[in-house]
PDB file of N, CA, C and O in Angstrom, chain B, residues numbered from 101:
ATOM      1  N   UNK B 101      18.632  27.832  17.865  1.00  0.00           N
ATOM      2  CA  UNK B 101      17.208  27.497  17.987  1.00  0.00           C
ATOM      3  C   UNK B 101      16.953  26.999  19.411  1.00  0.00           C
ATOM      4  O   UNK B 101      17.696  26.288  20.087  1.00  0.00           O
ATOM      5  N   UNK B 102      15.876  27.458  19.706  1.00  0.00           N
ATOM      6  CA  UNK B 102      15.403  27.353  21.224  1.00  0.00           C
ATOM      7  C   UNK B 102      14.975  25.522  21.044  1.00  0.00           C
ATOM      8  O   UNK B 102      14.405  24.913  20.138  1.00  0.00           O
ATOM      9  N   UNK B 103      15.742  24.935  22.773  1.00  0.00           N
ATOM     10  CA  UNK B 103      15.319  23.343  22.943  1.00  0.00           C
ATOM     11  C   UNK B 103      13.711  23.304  22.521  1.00  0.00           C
ATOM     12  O   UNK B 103      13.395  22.699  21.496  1.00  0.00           O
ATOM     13  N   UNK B 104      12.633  24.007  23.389  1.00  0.00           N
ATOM     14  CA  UNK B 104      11.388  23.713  22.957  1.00  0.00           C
ATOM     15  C   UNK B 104      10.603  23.944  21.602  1.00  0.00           C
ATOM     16  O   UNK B 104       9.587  23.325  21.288  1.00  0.00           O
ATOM     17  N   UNK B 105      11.373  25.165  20.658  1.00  0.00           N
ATOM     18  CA  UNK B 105      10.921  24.739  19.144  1.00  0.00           C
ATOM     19  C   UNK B 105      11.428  23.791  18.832  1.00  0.00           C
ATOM     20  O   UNK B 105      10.634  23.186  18.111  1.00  0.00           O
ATOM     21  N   UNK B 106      13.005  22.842  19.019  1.00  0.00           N
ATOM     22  CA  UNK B 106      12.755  21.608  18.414  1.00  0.00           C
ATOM     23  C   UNK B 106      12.123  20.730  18.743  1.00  0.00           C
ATOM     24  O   UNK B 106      11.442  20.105  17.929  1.00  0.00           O
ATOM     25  N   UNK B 107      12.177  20.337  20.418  1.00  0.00           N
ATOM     26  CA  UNK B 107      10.913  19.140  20.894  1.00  0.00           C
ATOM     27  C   UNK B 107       9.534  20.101  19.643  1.00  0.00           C
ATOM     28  O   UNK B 107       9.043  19.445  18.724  1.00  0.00           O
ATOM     29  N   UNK B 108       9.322  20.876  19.750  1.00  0.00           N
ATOM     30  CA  UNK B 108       7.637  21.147  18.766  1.00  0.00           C
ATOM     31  C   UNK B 108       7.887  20.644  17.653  1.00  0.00           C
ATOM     32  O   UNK B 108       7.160  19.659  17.520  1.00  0.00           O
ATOM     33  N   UNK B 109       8.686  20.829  16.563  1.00  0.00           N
ATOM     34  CA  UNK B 109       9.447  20.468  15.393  1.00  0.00           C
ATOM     35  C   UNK B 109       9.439  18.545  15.576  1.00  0.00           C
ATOM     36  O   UNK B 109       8.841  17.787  14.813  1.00  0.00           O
ATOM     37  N   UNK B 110      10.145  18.188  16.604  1.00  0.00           N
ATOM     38  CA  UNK B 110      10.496  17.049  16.572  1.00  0.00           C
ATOM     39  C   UNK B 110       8.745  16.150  16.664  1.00  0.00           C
ATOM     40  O   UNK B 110       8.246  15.369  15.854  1.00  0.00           O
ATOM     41  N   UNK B 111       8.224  16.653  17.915  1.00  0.00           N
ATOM     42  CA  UNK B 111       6.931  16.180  18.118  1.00  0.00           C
ATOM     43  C   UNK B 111       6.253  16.085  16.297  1.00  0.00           C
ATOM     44  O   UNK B 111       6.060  15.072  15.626  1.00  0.00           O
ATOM     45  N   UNK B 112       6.069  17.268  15.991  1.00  0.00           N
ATOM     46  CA  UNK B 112       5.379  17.283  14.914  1.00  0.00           C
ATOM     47  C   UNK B 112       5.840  15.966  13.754  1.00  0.00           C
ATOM     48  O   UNK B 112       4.994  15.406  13.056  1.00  0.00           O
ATOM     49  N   UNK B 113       7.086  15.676  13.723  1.00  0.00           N
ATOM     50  CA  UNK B 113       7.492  14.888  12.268  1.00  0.00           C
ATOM     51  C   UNK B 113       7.335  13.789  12.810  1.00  0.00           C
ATOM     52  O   UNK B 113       7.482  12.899  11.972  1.00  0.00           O
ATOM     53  N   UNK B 114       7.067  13.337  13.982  1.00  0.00           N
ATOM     54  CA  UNK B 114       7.053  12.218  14.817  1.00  0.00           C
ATOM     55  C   UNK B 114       5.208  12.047  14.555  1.00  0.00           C
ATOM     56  O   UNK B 114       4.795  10.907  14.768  1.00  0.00           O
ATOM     57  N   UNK B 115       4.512  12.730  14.271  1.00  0.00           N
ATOM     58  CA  UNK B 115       3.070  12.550  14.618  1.00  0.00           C
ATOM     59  C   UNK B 115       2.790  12.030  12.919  1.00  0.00           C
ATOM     60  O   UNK B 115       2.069  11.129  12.491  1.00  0.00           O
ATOM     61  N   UNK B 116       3.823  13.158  12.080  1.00  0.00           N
ATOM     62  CA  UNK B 116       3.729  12.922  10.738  1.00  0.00           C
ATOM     63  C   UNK B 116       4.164  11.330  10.134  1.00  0.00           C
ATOM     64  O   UNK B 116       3.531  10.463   9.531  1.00  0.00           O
ATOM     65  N   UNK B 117       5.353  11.424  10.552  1.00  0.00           N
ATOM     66  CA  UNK B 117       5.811   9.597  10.543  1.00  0.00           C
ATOM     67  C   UNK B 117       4.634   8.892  11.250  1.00  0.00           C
ATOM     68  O   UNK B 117       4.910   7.725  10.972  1.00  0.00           O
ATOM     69  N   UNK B 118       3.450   8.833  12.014  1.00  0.00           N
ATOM     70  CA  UNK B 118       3.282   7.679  12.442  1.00  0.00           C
ATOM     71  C   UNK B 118       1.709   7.813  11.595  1.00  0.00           C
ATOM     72  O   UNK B 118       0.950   6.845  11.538  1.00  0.00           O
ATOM     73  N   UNK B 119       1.265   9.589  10.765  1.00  0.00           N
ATOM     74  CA  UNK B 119       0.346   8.923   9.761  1.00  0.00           C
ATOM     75  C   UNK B 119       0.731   8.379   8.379  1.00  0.00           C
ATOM     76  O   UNK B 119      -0.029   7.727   7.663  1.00  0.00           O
ATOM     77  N   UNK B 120       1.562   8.603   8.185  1.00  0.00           N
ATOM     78  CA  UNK B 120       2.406   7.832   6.938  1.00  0.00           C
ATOM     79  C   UNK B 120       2.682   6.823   7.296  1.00  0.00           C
ATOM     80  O   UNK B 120       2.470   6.260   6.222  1.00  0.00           O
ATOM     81  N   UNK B 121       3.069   5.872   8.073  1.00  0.00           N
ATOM     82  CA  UNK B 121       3.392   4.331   8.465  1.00  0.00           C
ATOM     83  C   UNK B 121       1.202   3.957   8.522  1.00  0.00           C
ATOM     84  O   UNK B 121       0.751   2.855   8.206  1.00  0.00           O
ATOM     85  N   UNK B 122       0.607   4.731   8.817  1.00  0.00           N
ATOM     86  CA  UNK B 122      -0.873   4.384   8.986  1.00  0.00           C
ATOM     87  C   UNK B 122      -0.967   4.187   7.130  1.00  0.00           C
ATOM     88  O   UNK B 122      -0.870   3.046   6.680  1.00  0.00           O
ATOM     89  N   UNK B 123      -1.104   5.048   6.436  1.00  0.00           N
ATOM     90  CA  UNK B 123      -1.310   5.293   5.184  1.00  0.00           C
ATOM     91  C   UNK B 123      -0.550   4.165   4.411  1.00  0.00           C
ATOM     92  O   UNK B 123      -1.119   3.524   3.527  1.00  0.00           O
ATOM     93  N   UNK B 124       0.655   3.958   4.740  1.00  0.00           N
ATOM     94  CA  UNK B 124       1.271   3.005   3.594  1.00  0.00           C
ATOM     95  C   UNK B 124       1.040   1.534   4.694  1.00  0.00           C
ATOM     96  O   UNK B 124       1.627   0.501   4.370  1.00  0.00           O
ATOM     97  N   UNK B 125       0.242   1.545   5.859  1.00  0.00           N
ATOM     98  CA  UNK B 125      -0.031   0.284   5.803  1.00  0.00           C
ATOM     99  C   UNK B 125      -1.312  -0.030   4.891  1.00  0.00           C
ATOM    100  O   UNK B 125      -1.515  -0.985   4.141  1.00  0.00           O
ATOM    101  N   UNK B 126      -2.104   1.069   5.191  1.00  0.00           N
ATOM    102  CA  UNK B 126      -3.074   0.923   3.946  1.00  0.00           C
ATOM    103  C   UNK B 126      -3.231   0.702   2.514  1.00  0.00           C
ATOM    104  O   UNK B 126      -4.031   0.172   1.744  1.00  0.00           O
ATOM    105  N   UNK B 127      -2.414   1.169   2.492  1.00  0.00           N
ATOM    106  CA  UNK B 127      -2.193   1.197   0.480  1.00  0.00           C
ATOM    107  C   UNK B 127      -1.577  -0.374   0.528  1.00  0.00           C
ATOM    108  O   UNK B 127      -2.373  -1.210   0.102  1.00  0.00           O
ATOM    109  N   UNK B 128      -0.232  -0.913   0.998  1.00  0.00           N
ATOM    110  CA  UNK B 128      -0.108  -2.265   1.097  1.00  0.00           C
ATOM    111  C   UNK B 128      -1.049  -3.288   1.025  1.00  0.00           C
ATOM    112  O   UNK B 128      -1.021  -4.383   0.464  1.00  0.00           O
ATOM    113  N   UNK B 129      -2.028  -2.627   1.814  1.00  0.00           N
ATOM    114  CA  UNK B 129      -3.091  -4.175   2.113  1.00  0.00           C
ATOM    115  C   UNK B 129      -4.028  -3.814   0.805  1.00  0.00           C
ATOM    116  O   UNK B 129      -4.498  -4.866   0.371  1.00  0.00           O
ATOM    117  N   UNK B 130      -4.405  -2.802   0.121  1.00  0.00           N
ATOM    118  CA  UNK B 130      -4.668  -2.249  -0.666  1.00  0.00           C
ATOM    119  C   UNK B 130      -4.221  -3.200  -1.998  1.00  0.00           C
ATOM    120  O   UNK B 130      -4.868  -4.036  -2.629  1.00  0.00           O
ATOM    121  N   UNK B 131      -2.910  -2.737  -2.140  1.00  0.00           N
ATOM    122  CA  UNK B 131      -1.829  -3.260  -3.034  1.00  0.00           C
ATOM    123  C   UNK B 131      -2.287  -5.226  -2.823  1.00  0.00           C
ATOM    124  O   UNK B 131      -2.948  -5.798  -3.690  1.00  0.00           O
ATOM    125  N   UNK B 132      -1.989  -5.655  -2.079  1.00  0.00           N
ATOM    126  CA  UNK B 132      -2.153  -6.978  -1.833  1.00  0.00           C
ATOM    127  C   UNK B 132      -3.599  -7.748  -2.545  1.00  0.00           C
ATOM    128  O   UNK B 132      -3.840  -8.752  -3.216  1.00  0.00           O
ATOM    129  N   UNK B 133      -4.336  -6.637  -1.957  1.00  0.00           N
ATOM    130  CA  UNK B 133      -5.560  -7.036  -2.438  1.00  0.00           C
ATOM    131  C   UNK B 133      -5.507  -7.224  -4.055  1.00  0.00           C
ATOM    132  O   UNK B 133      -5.664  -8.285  -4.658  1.00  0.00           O
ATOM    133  N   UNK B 134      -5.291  -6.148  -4.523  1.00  0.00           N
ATOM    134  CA  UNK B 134      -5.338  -5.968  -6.010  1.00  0.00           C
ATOM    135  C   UNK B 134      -4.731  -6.988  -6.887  1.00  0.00           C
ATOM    136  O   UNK B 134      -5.169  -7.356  -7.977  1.00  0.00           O
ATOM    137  N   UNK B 135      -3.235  -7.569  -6.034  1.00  0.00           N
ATOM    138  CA  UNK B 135      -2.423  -8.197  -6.362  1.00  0.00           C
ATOM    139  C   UNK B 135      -3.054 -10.022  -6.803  1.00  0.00           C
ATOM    140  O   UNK B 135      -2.565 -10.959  -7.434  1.00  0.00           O
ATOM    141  N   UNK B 136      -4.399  -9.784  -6.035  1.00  0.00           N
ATOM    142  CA  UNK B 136      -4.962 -11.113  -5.182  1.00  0.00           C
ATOM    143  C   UNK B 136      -6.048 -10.998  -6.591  1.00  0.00           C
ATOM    144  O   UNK B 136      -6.502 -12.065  -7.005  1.00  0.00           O
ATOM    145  N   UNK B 137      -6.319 -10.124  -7.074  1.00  0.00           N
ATOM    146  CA  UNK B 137      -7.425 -10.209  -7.837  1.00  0.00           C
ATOM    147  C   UNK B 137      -7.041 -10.125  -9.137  1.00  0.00           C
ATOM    148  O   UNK B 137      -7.651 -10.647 -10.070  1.00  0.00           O
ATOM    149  N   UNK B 138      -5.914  -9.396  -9.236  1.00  0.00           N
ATOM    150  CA  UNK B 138      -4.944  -9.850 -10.643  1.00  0.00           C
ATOM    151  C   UNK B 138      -5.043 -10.986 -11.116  1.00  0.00           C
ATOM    152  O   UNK B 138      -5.544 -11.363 -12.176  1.00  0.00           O
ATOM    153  N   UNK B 139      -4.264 -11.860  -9.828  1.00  0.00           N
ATOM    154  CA  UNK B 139      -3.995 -13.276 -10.229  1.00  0.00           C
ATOM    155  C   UNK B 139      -5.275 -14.240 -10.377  1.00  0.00           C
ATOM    156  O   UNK B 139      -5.112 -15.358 -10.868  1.00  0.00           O
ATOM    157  N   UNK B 140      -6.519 -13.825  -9.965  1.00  0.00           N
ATOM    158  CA  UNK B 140      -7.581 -14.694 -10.313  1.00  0.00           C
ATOM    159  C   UNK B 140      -7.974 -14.237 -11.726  1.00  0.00           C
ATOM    160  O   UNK B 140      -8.201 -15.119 -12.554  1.00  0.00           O
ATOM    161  N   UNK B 141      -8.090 -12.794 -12.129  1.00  0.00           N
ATOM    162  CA  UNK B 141      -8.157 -12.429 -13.644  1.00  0.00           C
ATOM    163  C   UNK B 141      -7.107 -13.176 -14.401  1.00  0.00           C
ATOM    164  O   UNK B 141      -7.564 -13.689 -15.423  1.00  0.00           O
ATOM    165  N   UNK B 142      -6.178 -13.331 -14.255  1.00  0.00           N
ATOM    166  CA  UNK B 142      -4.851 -14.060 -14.848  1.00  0.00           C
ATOM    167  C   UNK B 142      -5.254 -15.281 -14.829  1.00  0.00           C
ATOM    168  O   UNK B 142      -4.902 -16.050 -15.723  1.00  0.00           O
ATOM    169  N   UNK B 143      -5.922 -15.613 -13.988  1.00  0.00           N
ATOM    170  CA  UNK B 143      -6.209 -17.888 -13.898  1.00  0.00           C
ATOM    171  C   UNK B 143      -7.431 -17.490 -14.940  1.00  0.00           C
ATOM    172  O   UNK B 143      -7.225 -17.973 -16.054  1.00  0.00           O
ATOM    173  N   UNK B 144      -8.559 -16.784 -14.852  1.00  0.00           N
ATOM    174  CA  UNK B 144      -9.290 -16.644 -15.770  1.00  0.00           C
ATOM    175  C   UNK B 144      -8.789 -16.587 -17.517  1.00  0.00           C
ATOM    176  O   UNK B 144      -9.192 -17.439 -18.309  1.00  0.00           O
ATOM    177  N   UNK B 145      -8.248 -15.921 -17.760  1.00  0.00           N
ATOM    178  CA  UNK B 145      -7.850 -15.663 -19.091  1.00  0.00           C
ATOM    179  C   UNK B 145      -6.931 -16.548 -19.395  1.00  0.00           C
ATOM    180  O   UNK B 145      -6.339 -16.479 -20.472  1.00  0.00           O
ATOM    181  N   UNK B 146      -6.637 -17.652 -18.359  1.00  0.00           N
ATOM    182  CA  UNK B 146      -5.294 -18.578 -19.127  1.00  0.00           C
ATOM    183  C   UNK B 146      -6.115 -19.358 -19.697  1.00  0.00           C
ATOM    184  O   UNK B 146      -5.855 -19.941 -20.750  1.00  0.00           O
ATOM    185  N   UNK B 147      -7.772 -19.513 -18.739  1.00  0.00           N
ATOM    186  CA  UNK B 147      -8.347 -20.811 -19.129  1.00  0.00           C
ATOM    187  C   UNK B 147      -9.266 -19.993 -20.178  1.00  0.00           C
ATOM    188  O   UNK B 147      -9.155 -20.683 -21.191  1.00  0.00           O
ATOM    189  N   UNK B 148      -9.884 -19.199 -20.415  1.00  0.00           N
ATOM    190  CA  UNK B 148     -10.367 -18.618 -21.487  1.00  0.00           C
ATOM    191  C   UNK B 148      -9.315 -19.173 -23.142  1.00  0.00           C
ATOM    192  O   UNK B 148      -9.507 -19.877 -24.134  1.00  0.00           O
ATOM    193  N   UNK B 149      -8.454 -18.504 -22.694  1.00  0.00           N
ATOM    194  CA  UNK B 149      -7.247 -18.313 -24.135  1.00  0.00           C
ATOM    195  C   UNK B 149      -6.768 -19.884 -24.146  1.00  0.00           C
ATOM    196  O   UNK B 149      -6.182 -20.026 -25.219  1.00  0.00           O
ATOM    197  N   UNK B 150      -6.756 -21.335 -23.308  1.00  0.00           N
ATOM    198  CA  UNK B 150      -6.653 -22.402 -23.483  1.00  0.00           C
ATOM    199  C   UNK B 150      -7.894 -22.768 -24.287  1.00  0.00           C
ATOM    200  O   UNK B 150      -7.660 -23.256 -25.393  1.00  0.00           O
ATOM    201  N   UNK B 151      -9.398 -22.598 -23.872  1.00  0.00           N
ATOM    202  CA  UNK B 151     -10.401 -22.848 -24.484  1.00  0.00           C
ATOM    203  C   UNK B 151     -10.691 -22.236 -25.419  1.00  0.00           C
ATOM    204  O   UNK B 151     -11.807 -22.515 -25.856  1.00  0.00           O
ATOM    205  N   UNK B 152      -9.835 -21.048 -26.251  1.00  0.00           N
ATOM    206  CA  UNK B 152      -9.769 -20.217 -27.457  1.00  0.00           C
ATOM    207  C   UNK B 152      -9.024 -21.099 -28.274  1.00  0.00           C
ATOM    208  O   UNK B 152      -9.636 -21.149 -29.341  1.00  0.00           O
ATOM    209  N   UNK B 153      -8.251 -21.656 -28.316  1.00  0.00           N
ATOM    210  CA  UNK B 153      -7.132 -22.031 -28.977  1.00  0.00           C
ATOM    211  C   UNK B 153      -7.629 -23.690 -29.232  1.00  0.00           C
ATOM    212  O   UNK B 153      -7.119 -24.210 -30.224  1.00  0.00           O
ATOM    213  N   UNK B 154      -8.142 -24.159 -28.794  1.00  0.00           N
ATOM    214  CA  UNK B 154      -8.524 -25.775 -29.044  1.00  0.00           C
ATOM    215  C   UNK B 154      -9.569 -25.894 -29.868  1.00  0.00           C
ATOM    216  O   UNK B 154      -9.994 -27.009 -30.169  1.00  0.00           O
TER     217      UNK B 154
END
């Protein structure tokens, strides 16, 4: 294989890796978020199901 199809090859997975590191920083903060709103639904329903039970 010719040096300049791999620099093209190489360039390319290099452009691909850096929108996938973009994307899964997104989904993370994404993820975090969700994670963040879980746990306030979760403080909700402890005190719901405490005030069910008394």
């Amino acid at each position: 294989i010719d040096a300049a199809v791999l620099e093209f090859k190489n360039q390319k997975l290099l452009q691909q890796l850096e929108a996938q590191k973009v994307e899964f920083a997104v989904l993370d903060d994404k993820f975090s978020q969700l994670k963040a709103k879980q746990q306030d639904h979760d403080s909700i329903l402890l005190v719901v199901n405490t005030s069910w039970e008394q």
